[in-house]
ROKE-425684 format. One line per field, with one value per atom (N, C-alpha, C, O): residue number from 1; residue in one letter; chain; atom name; y, z, x. Coordinates in steps of 0.05 Angstrom, whole numbers. Layout:
BEGIN
i = (NUM ...)
aa = (A ...)
ch = (A ...)
at = (CA ...)
north = (Y ...)
up = (Z ...)
east = (X ...)
//
This chain:
BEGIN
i = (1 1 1 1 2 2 2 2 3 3 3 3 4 4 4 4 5 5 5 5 6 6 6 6 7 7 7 7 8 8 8 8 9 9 9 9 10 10 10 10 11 11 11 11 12 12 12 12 13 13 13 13 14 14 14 14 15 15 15 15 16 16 16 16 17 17 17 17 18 18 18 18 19 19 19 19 20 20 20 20 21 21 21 21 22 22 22 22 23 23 23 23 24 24 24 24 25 25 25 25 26 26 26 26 27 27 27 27 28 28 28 28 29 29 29 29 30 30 30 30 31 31 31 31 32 32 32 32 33 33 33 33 34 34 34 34 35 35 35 35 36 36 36 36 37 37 37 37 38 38 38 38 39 39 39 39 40 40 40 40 41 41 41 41 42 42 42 42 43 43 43 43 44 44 44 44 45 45 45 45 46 46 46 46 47 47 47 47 48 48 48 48 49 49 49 49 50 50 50 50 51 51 51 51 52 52 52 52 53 53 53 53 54 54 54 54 55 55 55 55 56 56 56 56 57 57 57 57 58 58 58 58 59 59 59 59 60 60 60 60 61 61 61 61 62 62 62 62 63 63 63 63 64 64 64 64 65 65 65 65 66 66 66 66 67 67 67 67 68 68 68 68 69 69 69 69 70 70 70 70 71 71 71 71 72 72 72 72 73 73 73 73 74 74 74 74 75 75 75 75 76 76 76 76 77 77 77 77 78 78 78 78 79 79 79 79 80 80 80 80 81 81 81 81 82 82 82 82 83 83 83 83 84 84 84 84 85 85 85 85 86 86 86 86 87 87 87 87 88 88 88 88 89 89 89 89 90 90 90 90 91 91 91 91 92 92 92 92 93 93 93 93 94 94 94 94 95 95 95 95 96 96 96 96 97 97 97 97 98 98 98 98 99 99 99 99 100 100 100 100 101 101 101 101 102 102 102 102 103 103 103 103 104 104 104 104 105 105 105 105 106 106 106 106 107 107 107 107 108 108 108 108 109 109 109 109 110 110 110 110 111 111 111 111 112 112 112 112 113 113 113 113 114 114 114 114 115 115 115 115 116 116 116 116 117 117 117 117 118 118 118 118 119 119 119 119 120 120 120 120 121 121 121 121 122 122 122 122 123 123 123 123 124 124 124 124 125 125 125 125 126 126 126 126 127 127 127 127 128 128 128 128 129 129 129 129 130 130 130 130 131 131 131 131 132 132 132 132 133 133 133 133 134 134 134 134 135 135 135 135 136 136 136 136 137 137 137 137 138 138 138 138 139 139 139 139 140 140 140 140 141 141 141 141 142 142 142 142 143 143 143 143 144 144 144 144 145 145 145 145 146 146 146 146 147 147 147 147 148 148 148 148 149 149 149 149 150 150 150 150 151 151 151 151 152 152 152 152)
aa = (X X X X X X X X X X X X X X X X X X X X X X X X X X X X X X X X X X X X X X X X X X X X X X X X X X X X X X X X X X X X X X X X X X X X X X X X X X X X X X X X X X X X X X X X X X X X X X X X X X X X X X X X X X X X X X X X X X X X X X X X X X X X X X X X X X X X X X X X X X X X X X X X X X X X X X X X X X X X X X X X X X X X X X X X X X X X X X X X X X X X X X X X X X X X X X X X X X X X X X X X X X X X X X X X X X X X X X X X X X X X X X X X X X X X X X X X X X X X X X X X X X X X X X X X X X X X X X X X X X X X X X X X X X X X X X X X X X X X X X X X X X X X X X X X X X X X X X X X X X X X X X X X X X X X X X X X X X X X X X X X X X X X X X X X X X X X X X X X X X X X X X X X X X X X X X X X X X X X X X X X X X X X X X X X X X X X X X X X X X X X X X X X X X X X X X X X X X X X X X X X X X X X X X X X X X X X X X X X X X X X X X X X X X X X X X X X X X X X X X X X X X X X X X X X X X X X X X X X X X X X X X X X X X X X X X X X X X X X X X X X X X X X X X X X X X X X X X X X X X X X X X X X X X X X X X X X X X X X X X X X X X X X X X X X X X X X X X X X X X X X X X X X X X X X X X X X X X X X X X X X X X X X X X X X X X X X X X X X X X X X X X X X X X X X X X X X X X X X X X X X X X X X X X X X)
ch = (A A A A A A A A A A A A A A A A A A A A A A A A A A A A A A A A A A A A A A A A A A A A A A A A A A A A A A A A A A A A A A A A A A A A A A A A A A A A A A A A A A A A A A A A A A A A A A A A A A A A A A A A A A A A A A A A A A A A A A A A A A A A A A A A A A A A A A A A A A A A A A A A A A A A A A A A A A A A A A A A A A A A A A A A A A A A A A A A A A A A A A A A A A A A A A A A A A A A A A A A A A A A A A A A A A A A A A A A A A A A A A A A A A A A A A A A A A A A A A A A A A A A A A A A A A A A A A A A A A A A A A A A A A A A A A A A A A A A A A A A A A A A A A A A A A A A A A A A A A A A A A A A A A A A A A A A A A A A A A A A A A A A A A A A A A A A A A A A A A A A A A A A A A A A A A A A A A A A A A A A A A A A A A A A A A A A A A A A A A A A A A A A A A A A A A A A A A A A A A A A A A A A A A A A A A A A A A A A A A A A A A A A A A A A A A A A A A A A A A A A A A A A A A A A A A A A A A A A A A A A A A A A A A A A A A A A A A A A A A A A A A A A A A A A A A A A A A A A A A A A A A A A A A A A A A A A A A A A A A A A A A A A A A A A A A A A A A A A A A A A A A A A A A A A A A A A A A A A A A A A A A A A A A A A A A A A A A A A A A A A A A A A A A A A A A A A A A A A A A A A A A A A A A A A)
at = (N CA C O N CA C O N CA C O N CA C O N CA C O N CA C O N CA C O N CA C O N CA C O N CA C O N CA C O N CA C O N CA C O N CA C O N CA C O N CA C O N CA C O N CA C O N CA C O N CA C O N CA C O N CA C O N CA C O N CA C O N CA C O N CA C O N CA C O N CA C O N CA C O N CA C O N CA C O N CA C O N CA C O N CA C O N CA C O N CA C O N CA C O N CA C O N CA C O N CA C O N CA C O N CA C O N CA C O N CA C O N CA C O N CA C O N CA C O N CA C O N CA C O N CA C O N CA C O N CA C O N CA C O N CA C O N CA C O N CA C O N CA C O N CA C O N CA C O N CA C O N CA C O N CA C O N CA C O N CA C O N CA C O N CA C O N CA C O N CA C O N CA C O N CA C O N CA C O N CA C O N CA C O N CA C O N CA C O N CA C O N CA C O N CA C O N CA C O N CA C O N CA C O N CA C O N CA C O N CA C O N CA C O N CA C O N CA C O N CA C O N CA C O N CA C O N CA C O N CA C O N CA C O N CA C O N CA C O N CA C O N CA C O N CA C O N CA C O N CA C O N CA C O N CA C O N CA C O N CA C O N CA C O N CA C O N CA C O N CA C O N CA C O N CA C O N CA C O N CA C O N CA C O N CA C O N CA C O N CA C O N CA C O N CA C O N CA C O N CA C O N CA C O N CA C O N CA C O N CA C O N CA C O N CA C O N CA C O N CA C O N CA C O N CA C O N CA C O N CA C O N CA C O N CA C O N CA C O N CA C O N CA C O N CA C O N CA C O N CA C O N CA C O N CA C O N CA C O N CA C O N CA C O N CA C O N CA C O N CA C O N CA C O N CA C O N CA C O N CA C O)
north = (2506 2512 2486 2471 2482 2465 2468 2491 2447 2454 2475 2497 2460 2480 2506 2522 2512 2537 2559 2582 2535 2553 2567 2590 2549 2546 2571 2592 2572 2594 2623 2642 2622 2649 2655 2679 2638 2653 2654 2664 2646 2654 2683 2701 2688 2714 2736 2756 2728 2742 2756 2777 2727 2733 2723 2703 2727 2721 2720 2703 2745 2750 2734 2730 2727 2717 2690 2676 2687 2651 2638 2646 2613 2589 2565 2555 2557 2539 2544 2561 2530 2528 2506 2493 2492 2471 2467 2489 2451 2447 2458 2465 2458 2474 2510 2528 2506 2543 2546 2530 2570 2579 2582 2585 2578 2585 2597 2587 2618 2640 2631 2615 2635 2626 2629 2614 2654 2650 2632 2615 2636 2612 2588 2575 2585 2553 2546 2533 2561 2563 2564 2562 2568 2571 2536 2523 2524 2507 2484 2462 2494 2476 2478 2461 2489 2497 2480 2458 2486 2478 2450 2440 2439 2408 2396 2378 2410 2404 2394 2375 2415 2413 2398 2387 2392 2375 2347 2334 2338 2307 2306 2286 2334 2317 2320 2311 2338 2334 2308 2302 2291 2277 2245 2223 2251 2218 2222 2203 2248 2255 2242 2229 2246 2233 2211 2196 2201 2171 2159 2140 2165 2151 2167 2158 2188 2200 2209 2212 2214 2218 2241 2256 2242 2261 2243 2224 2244 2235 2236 2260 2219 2207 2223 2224 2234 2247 2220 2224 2198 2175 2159 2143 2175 2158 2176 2199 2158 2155 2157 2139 2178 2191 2173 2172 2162 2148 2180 2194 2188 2201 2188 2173 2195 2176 2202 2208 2209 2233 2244 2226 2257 2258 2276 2288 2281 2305 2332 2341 2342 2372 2386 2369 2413 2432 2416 2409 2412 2392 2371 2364 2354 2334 2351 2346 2365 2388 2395 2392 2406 2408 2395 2406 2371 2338 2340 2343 2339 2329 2350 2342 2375 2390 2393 2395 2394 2388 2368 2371 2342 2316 2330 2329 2344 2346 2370 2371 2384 2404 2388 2393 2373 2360 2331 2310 2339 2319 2295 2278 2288 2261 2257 2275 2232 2222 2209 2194 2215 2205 2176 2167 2162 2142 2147 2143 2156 2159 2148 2128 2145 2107 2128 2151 2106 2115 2094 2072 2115 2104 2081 2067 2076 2050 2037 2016 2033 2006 1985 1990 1966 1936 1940 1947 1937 1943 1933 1945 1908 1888 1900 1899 1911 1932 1957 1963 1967 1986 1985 2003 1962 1953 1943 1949 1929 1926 1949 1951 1966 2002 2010 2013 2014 2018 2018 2036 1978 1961 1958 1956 1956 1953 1980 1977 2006 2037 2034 2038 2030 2029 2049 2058 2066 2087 2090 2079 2106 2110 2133 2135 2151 2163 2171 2172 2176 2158 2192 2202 2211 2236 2224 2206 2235 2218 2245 2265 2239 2263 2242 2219 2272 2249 2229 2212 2230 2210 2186 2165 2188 2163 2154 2132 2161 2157 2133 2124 2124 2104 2077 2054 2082 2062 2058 2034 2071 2072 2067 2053 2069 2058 2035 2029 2017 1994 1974 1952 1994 1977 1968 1949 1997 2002 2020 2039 2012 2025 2045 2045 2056 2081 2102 2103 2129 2153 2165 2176 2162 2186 2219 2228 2230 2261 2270 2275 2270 2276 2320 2339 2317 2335 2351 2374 2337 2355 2370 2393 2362 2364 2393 2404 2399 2417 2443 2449 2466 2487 2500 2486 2526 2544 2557 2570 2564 2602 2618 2637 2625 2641 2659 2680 2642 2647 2647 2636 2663 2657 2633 2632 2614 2596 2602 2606 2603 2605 2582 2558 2589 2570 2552 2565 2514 2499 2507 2520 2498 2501 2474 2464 2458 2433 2435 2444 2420 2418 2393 2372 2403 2374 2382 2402 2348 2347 2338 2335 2332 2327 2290 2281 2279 2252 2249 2225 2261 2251 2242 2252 2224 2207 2224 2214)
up = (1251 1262 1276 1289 1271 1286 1298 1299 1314 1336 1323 1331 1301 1282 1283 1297 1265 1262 1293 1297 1312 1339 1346 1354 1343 1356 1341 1354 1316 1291 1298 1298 1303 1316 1343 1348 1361 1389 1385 1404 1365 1355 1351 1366 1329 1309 1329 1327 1359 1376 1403 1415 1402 1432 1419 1431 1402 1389 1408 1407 1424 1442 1468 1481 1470 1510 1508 1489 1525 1538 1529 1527 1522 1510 1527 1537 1527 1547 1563 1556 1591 1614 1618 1622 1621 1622 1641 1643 1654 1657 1650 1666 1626 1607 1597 1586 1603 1604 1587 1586 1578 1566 1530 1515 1526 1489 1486 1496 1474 1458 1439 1422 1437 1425 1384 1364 1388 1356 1355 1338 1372 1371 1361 1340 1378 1386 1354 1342 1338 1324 1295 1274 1295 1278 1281 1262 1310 1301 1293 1285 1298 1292 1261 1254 1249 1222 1217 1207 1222 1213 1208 1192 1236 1244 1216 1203 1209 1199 1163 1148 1162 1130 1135 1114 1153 1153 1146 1127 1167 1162 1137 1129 1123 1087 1066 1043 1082 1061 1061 1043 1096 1087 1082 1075 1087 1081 1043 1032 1030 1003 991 970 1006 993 995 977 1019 1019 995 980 995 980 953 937 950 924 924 901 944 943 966 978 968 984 1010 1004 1036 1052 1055 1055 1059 1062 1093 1114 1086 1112 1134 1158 1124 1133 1156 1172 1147 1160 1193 1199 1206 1226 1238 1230 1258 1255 1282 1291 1294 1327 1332 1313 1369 1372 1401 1416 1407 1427 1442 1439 1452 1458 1495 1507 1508 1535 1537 1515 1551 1554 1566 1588 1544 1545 1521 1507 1514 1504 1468 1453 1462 1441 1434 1410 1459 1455 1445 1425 1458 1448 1418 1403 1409 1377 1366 1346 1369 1354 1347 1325 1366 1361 1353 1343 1354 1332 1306 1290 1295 1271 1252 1228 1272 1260 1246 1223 1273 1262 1243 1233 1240 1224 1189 1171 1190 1158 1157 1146 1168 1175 1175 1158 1198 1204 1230 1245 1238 1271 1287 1275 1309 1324 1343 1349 1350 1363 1387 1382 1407 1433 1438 1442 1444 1446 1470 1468 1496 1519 1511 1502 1522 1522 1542 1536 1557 1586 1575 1585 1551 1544 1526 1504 1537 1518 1496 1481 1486 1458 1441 1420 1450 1432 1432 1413 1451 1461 1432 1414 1437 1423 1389 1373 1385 1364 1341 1318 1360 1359 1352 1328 1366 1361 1335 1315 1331 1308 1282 1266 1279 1257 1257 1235 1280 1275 1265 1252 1274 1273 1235 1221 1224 1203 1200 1177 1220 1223 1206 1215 1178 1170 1179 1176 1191 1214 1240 1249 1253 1289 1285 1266 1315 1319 1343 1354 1353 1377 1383 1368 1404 1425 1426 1420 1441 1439 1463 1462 1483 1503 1484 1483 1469 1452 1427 1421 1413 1388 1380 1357 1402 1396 1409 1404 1420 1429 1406 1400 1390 1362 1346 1330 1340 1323 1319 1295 1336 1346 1337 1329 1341 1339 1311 1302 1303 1273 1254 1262 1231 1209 1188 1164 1200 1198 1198 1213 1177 1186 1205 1212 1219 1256 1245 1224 1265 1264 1297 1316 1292 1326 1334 1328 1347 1356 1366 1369 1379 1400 1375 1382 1352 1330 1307 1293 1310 1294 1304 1327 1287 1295 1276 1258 1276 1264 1264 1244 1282 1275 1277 1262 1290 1296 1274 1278 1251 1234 1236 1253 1210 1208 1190 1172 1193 1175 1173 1193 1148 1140 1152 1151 1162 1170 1140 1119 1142 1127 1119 1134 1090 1094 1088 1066 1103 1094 1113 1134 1086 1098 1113 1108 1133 1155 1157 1155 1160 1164 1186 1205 1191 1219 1213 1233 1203 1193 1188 1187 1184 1182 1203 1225 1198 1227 1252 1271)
east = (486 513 523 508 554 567 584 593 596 612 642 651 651 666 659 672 633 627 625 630 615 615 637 638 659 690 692 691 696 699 692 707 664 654 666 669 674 687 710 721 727 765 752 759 734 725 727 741 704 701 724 727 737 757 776 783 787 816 844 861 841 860 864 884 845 835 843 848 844 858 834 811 844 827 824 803 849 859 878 894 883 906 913 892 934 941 966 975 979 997 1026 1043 1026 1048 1038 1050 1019 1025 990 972 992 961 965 984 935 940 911 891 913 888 869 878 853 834 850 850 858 882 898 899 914 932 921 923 911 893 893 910 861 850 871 859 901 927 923 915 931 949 931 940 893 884 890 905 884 881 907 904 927 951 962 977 940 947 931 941 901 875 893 890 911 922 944 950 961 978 971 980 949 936 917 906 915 905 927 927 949 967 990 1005 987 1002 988 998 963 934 945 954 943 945 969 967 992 1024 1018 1023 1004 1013 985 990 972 949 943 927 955 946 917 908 901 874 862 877 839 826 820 806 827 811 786 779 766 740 729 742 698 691 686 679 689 692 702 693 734 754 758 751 769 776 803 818 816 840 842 820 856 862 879 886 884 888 902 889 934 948 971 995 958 970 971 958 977 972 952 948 940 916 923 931 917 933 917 905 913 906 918 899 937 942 928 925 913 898 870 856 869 842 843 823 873 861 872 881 879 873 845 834 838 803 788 767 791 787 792 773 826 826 817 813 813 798 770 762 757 735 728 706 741 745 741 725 760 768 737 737 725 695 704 698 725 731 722 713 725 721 751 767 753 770 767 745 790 790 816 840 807 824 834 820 859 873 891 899 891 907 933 935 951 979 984 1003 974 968 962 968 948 929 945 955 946 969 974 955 1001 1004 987 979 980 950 927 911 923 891 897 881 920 931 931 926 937 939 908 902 897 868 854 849 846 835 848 833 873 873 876 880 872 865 835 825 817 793 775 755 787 777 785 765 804 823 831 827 845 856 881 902 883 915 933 957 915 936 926 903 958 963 971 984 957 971 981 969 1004 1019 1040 1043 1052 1073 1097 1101 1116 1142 1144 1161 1127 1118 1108 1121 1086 1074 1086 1077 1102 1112 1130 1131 1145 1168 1145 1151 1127 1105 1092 1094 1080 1068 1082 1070 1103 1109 1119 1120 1127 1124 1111 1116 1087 1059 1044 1032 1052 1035 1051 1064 1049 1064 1039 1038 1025 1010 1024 1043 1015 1027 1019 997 1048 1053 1050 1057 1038 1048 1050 1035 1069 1077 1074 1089 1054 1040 1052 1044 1086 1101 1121 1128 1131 1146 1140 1156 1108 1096 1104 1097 1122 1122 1101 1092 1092 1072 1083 1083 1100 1112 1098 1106 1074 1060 1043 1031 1048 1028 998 985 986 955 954 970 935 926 893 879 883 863 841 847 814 807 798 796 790 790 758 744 749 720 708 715 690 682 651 644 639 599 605 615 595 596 561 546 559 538 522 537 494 497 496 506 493 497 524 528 545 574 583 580 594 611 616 627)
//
């Protein structure tokens, strides 16, 4: 079992109940578990347009976002699609900034509407601005991928 599959079984279990609290209000373990899913197929459907290909359990997603329940399923859906993240704080020099995610070789930047006009700036990577995604309160199916314990 992995942290995925864990996460998976307590949506299954407490679907209803609070997940997270944040600042901006609360989200349910369904919810949550929608927009991960949602975020999870957005970033291979749009690595896919731009490259024509499957993303690599490989690659490396940078993640530039404020810390919030959002920053939470960033880094879930990363790891969902058996990728790894690179946390890049919005404080850090555009050069610092820039550096992380040419050296990570990150081709996509998840970012908010606080971080986005900073990113792009910087790097001509695909943005997906985290604050921009509606779901509509749909179900999304969860993703299925063998992660392994050797994958990034």
């Amino acid at each position: 079992m992995n942290l995925i599959n864990n996460f998976e079984n307590i949506v299954s279990n407490y679907e209803n109940n609070i997940a997270i609290i944040d600042q901006k209000g609360n989200i349910t373990y369904k919810e949550l578990n929608n927009e991960i899913n949602f975020l999870s197929n957005l970033i291979l459907n749009k690595y896919y347009d731009k490259f024509k290909k499957q993303i690599s359990n490989e690659s490396i997603i940078s993640v530039c976002i404020d810390r919030s329940y959002k920053f939470i399923s960033s880094i879930y859906s990363i790891l969902k699609i058996n990728c790894a993240y690179c946390a890049i704080s919005y404080d850090y020099p555009d050069d610092r900034i820039s550096y992380m995610i040419n050296d990570t070789s990150s081709e996509i930047i998840i970012v908010d509407n606080k971080t986005e006009n900073k990113i792009k700036n910087i790097s001509d990577k695909i943005l997906i601005n985290i604050d921009k995604i509606n779901i509509n309160n749909k179900n999304y199916n969860n993703l299925e991928f063998d992660i392994k314990p050797n994958s990034l």
